[in-house]
C-alpha positions as CSV (number, residue, x, y, z in Angstrom):
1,X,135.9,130.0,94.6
2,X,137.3,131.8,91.8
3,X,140.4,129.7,90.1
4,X,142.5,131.6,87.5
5,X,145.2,130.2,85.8
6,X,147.6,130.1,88.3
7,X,145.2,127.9,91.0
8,X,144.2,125.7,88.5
9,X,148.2,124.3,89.2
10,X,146.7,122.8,92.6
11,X,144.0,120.4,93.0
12,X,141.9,122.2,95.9
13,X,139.5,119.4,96.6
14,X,142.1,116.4,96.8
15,X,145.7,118.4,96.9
16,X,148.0,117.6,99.6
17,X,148.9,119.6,102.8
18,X,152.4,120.3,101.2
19,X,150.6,121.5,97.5
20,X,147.7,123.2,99.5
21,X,150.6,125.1,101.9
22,X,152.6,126.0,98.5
23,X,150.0,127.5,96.8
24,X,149.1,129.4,99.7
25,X,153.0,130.9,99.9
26,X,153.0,131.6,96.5
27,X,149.7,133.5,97.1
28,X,148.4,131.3,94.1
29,X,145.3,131.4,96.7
30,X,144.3,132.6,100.0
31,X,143.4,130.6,103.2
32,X,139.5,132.5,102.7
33,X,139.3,131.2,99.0
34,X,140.4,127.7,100.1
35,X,138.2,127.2,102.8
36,X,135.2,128.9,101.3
37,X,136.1,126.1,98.6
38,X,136.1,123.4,101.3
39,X,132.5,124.9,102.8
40,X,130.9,124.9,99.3
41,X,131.5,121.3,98.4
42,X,131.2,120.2,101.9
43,X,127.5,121.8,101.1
44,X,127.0,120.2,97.9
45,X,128.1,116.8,98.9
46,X,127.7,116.0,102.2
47,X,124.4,116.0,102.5
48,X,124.7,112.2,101.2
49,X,127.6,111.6,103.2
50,X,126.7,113.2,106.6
51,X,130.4,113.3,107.4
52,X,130.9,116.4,108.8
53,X,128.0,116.7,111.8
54,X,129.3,120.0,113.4
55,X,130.3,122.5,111.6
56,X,131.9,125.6,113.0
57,X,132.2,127.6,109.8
58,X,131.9,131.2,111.2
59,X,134.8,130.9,113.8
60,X,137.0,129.3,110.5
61,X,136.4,132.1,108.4
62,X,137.9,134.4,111.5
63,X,140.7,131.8,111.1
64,X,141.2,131.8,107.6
65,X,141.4,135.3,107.6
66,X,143.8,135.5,110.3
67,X,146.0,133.1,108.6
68,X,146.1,135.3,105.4
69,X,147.1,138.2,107.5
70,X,149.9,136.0,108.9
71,X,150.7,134.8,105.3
72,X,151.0,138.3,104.3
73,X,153.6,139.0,107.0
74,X,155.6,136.5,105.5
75,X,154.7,134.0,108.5
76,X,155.3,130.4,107.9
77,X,154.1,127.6,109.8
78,X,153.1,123.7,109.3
79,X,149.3,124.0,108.8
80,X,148.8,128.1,108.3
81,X,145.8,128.3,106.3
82,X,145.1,124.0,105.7
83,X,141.6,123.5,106.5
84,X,141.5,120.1,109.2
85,X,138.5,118.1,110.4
86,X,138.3,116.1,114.1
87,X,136.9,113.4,115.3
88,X,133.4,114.0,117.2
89,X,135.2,113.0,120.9
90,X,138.2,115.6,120.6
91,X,137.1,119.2,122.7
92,X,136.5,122.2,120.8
93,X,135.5,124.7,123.6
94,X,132.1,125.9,122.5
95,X,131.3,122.5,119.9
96,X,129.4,120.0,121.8
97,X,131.1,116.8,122.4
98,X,129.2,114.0,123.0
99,X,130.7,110.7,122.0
100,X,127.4,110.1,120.2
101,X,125.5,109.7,123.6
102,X,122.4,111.2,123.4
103,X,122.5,112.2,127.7
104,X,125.7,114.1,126.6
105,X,123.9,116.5,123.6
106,X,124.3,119.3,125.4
107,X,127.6,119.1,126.6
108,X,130.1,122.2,125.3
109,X,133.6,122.2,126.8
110,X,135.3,125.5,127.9
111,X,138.5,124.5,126.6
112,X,140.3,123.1,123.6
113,X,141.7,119.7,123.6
114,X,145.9,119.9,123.9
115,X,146.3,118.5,119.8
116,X,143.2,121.1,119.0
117,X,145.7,123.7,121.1
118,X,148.4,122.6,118.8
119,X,146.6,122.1,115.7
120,X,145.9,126.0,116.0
121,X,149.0,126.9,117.3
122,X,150.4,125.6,113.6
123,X,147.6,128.0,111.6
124,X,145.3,125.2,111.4
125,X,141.3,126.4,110.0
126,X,139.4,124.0,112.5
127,X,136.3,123.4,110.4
128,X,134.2,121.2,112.1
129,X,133.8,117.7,113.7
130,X,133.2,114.3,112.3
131,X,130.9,111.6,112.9
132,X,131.7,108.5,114.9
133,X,129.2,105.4,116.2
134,X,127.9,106.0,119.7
135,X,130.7,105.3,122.6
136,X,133.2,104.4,119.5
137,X,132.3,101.1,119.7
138,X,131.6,100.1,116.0
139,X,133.0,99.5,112.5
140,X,130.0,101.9,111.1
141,X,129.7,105.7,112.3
142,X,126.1,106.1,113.4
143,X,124.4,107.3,116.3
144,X,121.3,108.7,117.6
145,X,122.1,112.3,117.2
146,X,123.5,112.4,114.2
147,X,122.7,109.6,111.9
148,X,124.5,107.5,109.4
149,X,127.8,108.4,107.4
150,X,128.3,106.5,104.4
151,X,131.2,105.8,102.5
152,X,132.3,107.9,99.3
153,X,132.8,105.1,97.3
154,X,129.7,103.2,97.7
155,X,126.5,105.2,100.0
156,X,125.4,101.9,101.0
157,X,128.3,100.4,102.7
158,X,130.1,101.6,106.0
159,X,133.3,104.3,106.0
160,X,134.5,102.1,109.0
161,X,134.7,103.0,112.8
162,X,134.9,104.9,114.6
163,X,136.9,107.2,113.0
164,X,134.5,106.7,110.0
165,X,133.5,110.2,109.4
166,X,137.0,111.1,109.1
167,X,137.8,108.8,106.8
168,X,134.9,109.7,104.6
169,X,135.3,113.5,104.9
170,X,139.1,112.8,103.7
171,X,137.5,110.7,100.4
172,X,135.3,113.1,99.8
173,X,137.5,116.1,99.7
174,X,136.6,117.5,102.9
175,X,140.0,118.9,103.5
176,X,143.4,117.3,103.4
177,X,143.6,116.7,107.1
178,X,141.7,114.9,109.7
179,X,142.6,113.7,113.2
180,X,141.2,110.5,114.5
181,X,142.2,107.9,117.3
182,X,142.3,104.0,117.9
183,X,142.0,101.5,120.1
184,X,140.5,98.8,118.0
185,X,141.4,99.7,114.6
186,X,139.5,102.8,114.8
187,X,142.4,105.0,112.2
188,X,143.1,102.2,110.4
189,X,139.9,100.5,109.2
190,X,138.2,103.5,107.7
191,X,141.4,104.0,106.2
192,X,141.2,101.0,104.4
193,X,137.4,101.4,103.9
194,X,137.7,104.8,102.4
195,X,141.1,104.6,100.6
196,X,142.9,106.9,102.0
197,X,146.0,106.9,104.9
198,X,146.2,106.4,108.6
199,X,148.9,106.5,111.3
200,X,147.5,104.7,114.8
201,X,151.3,106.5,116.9
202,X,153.1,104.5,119.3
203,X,151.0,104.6,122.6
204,X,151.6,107.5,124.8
205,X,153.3,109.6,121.3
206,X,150.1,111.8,121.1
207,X,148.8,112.9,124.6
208,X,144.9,112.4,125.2
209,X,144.1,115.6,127.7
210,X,140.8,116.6,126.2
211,X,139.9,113.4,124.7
212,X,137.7,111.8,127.4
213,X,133.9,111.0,128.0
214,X,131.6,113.6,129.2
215,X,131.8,115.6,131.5
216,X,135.3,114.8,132.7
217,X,137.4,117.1,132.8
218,X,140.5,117.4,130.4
219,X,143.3,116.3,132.9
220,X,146.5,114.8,131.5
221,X,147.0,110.7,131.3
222,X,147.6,108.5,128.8
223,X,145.0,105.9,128.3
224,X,145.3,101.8,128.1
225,X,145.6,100.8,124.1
226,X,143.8,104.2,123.3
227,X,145.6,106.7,120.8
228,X,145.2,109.7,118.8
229,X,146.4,110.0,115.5
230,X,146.2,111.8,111.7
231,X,144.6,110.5,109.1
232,X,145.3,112.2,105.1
233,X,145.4,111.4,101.8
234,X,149.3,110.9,101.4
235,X,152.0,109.6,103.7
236,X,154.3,112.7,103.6
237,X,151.3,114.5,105.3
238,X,151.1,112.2,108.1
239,X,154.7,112.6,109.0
240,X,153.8,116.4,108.8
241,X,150.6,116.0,110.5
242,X,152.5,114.0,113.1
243,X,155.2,116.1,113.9
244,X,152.2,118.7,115.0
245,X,150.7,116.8,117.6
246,X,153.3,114.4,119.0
247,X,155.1,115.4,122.0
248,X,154.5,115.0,126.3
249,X,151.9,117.2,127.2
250,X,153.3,120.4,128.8
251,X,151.8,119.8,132.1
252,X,153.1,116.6,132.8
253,X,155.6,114.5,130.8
254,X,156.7,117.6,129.1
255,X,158.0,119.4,132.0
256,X,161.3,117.0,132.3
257,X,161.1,115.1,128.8
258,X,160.7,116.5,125.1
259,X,160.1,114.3,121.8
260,X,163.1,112.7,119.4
261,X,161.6,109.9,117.3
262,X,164.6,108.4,115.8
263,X,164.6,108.6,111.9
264,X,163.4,106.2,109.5
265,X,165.4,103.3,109.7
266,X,165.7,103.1,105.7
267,X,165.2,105.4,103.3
268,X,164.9,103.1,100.1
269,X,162.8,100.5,99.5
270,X,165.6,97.8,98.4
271,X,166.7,98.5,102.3
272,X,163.5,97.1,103.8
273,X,163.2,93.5,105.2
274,X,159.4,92.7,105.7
275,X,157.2,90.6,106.7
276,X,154.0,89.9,105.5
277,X,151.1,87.9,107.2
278,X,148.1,87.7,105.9
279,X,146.4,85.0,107.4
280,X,145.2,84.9,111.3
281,X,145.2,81.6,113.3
282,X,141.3,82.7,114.5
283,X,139.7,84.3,111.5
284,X,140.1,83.7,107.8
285,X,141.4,86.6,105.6
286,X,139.1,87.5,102.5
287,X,139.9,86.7,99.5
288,X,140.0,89.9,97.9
289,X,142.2,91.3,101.2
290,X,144.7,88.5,100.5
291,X,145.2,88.1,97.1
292,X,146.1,92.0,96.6
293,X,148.4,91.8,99.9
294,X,149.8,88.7,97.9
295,X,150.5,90.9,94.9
296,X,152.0,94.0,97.0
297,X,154.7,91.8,98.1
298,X,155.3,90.5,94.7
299,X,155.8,94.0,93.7
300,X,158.0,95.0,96.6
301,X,160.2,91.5,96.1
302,X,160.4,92.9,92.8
303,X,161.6,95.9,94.0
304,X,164.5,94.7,95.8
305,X,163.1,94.6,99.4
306,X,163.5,91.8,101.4
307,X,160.0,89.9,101.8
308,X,159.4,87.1,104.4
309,X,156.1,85.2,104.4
310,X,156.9,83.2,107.7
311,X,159.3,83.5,110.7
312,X,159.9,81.4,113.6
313,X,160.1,84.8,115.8
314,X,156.5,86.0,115.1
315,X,154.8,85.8,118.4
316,X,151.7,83.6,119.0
317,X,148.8,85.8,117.0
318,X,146.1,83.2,118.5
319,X,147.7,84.1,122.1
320,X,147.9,87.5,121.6
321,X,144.5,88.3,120.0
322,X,142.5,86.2,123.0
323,X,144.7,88.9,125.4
324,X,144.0,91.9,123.5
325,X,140.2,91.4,123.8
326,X,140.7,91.1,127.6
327,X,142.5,94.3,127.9
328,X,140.2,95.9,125.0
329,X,137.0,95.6,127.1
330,X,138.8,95.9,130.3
331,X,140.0,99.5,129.3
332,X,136.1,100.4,127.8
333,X,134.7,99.2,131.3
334,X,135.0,102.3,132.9
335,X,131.9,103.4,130.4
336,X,129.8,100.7,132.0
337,X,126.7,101.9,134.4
338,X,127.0,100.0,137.6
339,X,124.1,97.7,136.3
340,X,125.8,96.8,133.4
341,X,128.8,96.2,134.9
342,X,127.2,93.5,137.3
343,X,125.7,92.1,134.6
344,X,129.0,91.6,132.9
345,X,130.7,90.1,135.8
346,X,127.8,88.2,136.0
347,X,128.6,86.7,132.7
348,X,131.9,86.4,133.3
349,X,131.1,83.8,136.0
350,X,129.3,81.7,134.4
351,X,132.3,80.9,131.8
352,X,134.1,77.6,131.9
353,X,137.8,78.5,132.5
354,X,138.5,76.4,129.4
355,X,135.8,78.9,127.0
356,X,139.2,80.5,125.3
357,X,137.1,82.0,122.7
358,X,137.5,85.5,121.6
359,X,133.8,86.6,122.8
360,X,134.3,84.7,126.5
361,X,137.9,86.8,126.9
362,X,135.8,90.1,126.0
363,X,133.2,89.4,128.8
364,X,136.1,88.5,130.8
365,X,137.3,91.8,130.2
366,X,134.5,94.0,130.9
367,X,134.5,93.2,134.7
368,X,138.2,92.3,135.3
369,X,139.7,93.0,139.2
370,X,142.7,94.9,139.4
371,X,144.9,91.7,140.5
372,X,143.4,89.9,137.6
373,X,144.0,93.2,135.0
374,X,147.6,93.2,136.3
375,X,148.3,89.6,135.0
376,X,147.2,90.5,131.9
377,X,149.6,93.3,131.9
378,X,152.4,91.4,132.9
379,X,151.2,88.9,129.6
380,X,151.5,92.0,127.4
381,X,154.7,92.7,128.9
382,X,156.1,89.4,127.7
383,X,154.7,89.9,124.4
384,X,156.1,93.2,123.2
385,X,159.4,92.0,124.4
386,X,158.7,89.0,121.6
387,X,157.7,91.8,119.1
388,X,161.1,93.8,120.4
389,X,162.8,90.5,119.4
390,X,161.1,90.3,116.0
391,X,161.8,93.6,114.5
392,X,165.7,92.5,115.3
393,X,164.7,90.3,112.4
394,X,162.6,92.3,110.1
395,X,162.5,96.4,109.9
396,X,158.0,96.5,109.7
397,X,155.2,94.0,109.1
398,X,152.6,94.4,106.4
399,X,149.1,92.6,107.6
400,X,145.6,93.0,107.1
401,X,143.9,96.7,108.7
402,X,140.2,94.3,107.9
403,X,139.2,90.7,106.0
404,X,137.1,92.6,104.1
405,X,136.9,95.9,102.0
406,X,133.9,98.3,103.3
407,X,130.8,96.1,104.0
408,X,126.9,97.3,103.8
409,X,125.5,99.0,106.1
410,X,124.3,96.9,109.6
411,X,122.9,98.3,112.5
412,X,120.8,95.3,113.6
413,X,120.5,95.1,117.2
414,X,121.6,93.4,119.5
415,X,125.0,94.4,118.4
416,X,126.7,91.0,120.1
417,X,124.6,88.9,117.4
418,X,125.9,90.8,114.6
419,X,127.7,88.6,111.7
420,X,130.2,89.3,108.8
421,X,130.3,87.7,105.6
422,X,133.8,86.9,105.0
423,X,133.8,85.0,101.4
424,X,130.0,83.8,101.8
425,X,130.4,82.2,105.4
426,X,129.2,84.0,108.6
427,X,131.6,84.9,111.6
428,X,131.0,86.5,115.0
429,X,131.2,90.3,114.0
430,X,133.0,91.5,116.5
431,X,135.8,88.9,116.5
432,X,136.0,89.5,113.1
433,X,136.5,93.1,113.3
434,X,138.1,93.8,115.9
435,X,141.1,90.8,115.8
436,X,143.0,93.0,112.8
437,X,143.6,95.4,115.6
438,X,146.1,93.1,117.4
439,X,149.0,93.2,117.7
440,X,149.8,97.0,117.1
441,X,146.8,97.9,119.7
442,X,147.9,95.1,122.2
443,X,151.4,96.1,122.2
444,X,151.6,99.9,121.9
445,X,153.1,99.5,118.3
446,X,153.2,102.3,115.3
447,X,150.8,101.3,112.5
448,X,150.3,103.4,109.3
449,X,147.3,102.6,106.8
450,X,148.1,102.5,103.5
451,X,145.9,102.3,100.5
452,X,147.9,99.5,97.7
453,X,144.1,98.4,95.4
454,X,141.2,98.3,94.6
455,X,138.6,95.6,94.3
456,X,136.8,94.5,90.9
457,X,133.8,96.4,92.1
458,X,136.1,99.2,92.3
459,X,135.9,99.2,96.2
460,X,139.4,100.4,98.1
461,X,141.5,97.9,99.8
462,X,144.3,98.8,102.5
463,X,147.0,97.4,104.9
464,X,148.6,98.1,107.8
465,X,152.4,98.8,108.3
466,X,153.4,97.6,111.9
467,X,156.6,98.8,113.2
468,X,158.8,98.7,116.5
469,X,157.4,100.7,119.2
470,X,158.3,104.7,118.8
471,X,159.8,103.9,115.5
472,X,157.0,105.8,114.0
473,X,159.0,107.4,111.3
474,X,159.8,104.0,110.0
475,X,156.2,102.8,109.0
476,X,155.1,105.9,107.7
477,X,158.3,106.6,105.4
478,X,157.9,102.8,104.1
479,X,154.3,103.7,103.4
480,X,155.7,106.8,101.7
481,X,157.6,104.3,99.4
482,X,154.8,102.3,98.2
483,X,152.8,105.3,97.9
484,X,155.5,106.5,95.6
485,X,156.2,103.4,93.9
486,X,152.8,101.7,93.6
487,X,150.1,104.6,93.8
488,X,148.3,106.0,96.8
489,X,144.6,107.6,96.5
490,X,142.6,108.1,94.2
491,X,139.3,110.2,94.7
492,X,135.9,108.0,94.5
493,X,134.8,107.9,90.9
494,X,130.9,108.5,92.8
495,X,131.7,112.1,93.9
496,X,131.3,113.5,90.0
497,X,128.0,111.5,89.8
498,X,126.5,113.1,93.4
499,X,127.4,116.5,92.0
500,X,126.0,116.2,89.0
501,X,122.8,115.0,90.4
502,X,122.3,117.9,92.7
């Protein structure tokens, strides 16, 4: 792209949405200059990423020129012109989608998914897809199709899962916007792998129709602990992001309910009574996780918030994690062939009743009855009222998005006899993953990823803001606060060195 004086004012490769939109007004730049910019280091850098795994460049140039036309006419709207990634699973009619099965390669939906719809309805540039691990059922993003993405800051080590790729294409200056979802983390750990932000909505905020397996079709629901959220580079941009994509889904909800999040519930840090855990009952926190969550709420006591380390109303996390693992495979079973599925119940028999581990309530999950999926409902019920109870006490909760900062590459099979090194001892991978998710999973709860350090090794380190449930605003305008006050992202000091190597 050719940068003159005045675009030299805006950082195209890692500029927010709010810069990026600016410039554009000011006609600093066009929405074709941009995006050819995007395309171009996309080609120049992601070929050691593989981020970005399908790419639908021609119809964004029609888009980007449309969008200048519009800026020309004066139009304004939230994303006109803003070049945005998606996760692999989201429809984009014509794009396969295949959830990184290889029996689904060939699948092309006819229709958008409803945010895609929206996301072009606010002069969004749709460039492409990003990559995930096959059924989203990892910390890494690999699959048979599409291979391996690795992480900006360090090609050997995972950009988390499964929203990996969008983390990734976010660090590498892939665009300022990218839209993932969660059910076990999946927004907020390559957040924290990558350095960049997250925001896994209150469940049901963001509706799913057009976000389902192959080859259903896009009918309106909301899922059990799923969700769909943006991930960006700042915080402001995930309250804009937000605002986009939130909202019943016309053909449902929508018809006799519209959206008002209430506001933030402060707007100064001072204001804020916290509470930060970062230890878990189950699973030991690394070292270099806990000691920088120790020094963020140094520097927020020190900036006049109110910081709690303990409270007598913080429900059971022991309790609540064996449940979430329950309903986590319970709401994946529906992806089981019938074989598998009478394997897994025939697992599940075989456990003592007194196995409370976090592996024997997953395989307890993946063949649950209805009567017995309802008693686990009725659990959770009891346990969001207890978090309803807590944030009485306390406006959000800071608390570990992983227990480790991005980890080397692993796909050893078979995937259940996995271990992480957490501080040089071993642990069951998947309880070690996927126990950070609870409680904000478990309980339907806002959580916004936040970048606050880095390691010594230069690798990112993140946390999680968990707030009361549709209080959205809250979490992401306290994350805009330490953003503000302690520093957000910073682009991967490895990016100049891949450039220069090409």
């Amino acid at each position: 792209m050719q940068r003159g004086p005045a675009t030299d004012a805006v950082d195209v490769n890692y500029g927010s949405i709010g810069a990026l939109l600016s410039a554009l007004h000011a006609r600093e730049m066009s929405a074709t200059e941009l995006l050819e910019h995007t395309i171009a280091r996309i080609e120049a850098l992601d070929p050691q990423i593989n981020a970005i795994i399908v790419r639908d460049f021609d119809r964004a140039r029609d888009a980007a020129r449309a969008a200048d036309a519009a800026l020309g006419r004066g139009e304004r709207m939230s994303l006109l012109g803003i070049p945005v990634t998606l996760k692999e699973p989201f429809n984009v009619a014509g794009l396969p989608t295949t959830w990184g099965f290889p029996h689904f390669r060939d699948f092309r939906p006819a229709e958008d998914a409803l945010i895609v719809s929206r996301l072009k309805a606010a002069g969004a540039v749709i460039i492409g897809k990003t990559n995930i691990p096959i059924g989203l059922r990892d910390f890494q993003s690999y699959n048979e199709i599409h291979g391996t993405t690795n992480n900006p800051w360090d090609l050997g080590r995972s950009p988390g899962g499964s929203s990996g790729g969008s983390g990734a294409a976010l660090a590498a200056g892939f665009g300022p916007l990218s839209i993932g979802s969660d059910i076990g983390g999946s927004i907020r750990v390559p957040a924290h792998f990558c350095g960049v932000f997250g925001h896994k909505p209150s469940l049901g905020l963001v509706p799913l129709r057009g976000y389902s397996l192959p080859p259903a079709p896009p009918v309106p629901g909301q899922g059990d602990l799923a969700v769909i959220g943006p991930m960006t580079r700042t915080a402001s941009d995930l309250a804009l992001a937000l605002d986009v994509i939130a909202g019943p889904d016309e053909t449902r909800d929508g018809i006799g309910y519209r959206l008002a999040l209430p506001a933030p519930r402060h707007a100064q840090l001072g204001d804020f009574r916290i509470l930060v855990i970062d230890t878990h009952p189950l699973m030991p926190t690394g070292d270099a996780v806990r000691s920088a969550i120790e020094r963020l709420a140094e520097r927020l006591e020190r900036s006049g918030a109110q910081v709690a380390r303990a409270s007598t109303s913080l429900p059971d996390l022991a309790e609540s994690a064996r449940l979430y693992m329950k309903l986590l495979n319970a709401a994946r079973s529906p992806r089981l062939t019938p074989a598998a599925l009478a394997e897994a119940q025939g697992v599940a028999a075989t456990l003592s009743p007194g196995d409370r581990s976090l592996q024997a309530e997953r395989a307890r999950g993946w063949g649950m009855i209805h009567r017995d999926w309802l008693a686990a409902d009725a659990a959770r019920l009891q346990l969001q009222q207890k978090w309803h109870q807590l944030f009485r006490e306390f406006d959000a909760v800071i608390y570990p998005a992983a227990a480790v900062p991005a980890f080397p590459h692993d796909q050893s099979e078979p995937f259940d006899a996995r271990q992480l090194d957490i501080d040089g001892k071993l642990y069951d991978y998947s309880d070690a993953c996927f126990i950070w998710a609870d409680p904000a999973s478990t309980c339907g709860l806002p959580a916004t990823a936040v970048p606050i350090e880095r390691t010594a090794s230069g690798l990112p380190i993140g946390v999680q803001i968990i707030g009361p449930y549709l209080e959205d605003r809250t979490t992401i305008a306290l994350a805009e606060l330490i953003e503000r006050e302690f520093g957000g992202f910073v682009p991967p000091p490895s990016l100049s060195a891949m450039r220069s190597a090409r």
